[in-house]
N, C-alpha and C positions, 0 to 999 in steps of 0.2 A: 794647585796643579800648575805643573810649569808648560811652558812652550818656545819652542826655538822660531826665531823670524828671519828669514834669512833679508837684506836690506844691499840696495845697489847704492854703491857711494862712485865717485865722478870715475874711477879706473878699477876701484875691486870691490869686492862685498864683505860685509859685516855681518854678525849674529845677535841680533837682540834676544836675550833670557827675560821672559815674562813671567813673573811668579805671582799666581789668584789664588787667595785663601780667603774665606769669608769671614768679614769683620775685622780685615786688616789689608791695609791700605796695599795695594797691586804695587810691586818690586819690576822695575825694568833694568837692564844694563846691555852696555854695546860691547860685543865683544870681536878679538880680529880675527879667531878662529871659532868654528863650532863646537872643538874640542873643549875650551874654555870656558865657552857657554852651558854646556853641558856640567861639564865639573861643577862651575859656580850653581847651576838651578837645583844641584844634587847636594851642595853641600847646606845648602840655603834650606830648602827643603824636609832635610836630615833631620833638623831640630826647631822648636820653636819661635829660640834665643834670638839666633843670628835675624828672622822672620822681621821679628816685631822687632827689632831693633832698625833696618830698612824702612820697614812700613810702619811709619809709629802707631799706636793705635790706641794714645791717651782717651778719644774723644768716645771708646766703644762704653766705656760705665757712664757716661752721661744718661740721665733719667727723663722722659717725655717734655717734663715741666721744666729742666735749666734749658734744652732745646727752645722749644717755644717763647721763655722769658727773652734768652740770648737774639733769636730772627727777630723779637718785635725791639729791641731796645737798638738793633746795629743794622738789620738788611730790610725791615719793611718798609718801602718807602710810595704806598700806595695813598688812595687819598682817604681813604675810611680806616682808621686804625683802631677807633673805639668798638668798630663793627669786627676787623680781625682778630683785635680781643677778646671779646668774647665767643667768638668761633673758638680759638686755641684755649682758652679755659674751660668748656665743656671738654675738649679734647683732656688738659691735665688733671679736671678732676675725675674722669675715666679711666685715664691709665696714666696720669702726670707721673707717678712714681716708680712705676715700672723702668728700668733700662731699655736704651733703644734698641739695642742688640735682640732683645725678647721681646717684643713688639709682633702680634702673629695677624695674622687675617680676621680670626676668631676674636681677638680683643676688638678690629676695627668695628666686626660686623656685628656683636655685642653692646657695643655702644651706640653704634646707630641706632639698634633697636629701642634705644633708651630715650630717642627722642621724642620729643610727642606727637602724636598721629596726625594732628591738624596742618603738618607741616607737609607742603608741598614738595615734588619730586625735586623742584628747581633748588627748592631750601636745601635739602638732605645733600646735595650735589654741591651748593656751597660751602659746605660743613665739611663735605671728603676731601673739596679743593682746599682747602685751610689747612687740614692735613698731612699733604704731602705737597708742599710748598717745596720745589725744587731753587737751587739759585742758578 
């Protein structure tokens, strides 16, 4: 879904074309008319080509387990990491193979259920937080 933004620059205004499609990375461009803007969000739009060639979206067939491998080997830089491994290997042998793309609520809460009862509310919350590890 596109949208027009209309933007104040130092004496006139610009058009930003915002194009959101799920599972492919968000298309911005400034344009000097809204007429322009319009054209480009419609031609972009049109097809899927021009889409995902803007928004690349190589990283959408990555599988739960290269995710997790990739954050713990480049961006964890916490102090317990034998402890966030195995957080995120419960998580890949649950749905490690799956694509991230398909990844649904039903898979998370599926697996939680799989953990063992003895486990407290604060455990189960560490386990969600390992999960969706934003950067």
């Amino acid at each position: 879904m596109a949208c027009i933004q209309k933007l104040k620059r130092a004496n006139t205004f610009v058009y930003r074309a915002i194009i959101k499609k799920k599972g492919i990375k968000t298309v911005t461009k400034v344009f000097n008319t809204r007429r322009l803007a319009l054209e480009f969000s419609n031609r972009i739009e049109a097809s899927r080509e021009p889409l995902v060639a803007y928004g690349n979206s190589k990283k959408i067939e990555l599988t739960f387990h290269q995710v997790a491998e990739e954050y713990l080997s480049r961006e964890y830089f916490g102090t317990r990491p034998i402890e966030q491994r195995r957080k995120l290997n419960f998580w890949s042998d649950t749905i490690g193979d799956k694509p991230i793309k398909y990844v649904s609520k039903s898979d998370v809460a599926l697996a939680l259920s799989t953990l063992p009862s003895n486990f407290k509310n604060s455990t189960i919350n560490r386990y969600k937080a390992a999960f969706c590890v934003r950067p």
